[in-house]
C-alpha positions in Angstrom: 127.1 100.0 99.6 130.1 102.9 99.8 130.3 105.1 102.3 129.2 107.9 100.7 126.1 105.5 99.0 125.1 104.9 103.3 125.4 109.1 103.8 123.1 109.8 100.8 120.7 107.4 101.6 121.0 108.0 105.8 119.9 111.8 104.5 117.4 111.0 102.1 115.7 109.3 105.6 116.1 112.3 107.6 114.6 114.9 104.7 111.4 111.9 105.1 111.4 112.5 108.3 111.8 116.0 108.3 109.1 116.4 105.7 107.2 114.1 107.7 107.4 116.2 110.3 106.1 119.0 108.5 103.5 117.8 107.1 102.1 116.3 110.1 102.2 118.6 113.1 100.5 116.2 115.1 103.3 113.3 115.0 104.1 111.7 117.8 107.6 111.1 118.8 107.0 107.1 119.4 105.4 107.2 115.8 108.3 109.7 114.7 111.0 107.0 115.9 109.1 104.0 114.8 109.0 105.0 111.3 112.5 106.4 111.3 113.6 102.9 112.9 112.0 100.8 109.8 113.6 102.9 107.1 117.0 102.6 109.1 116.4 98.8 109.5 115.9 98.6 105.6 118.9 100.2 105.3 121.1 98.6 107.1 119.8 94.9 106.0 120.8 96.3 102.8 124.2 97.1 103.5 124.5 94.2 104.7 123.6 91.6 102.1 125.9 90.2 100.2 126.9 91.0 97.3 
């Protein structure tokens, strides 16, 4: 992935959790970083397969 592929998709996870947030006044920060921490996780395996 480019750079600027990693900052589009890096944002597309915040919006989600910002959304998230929204949607959900009741979240709970451990539930708020867990969920954030298996998007990211995807994301980085991803950038780092190869090609």
């Amino acid at each position: 992935m480019t750079a600027i592929e990693l900052n589009d998709e890096f944002k597309k996870i915040l919006e989600y959790g910002y959304i998230l947030g929204n949607e959900n006044k009741t979240i709970k920060a451990n539930e708020f970083i867990d969920e954030m921490s298996a998007q990211l996780k995807v994301l980085f395996e991803k950038n780092n397969d190869p090609v």
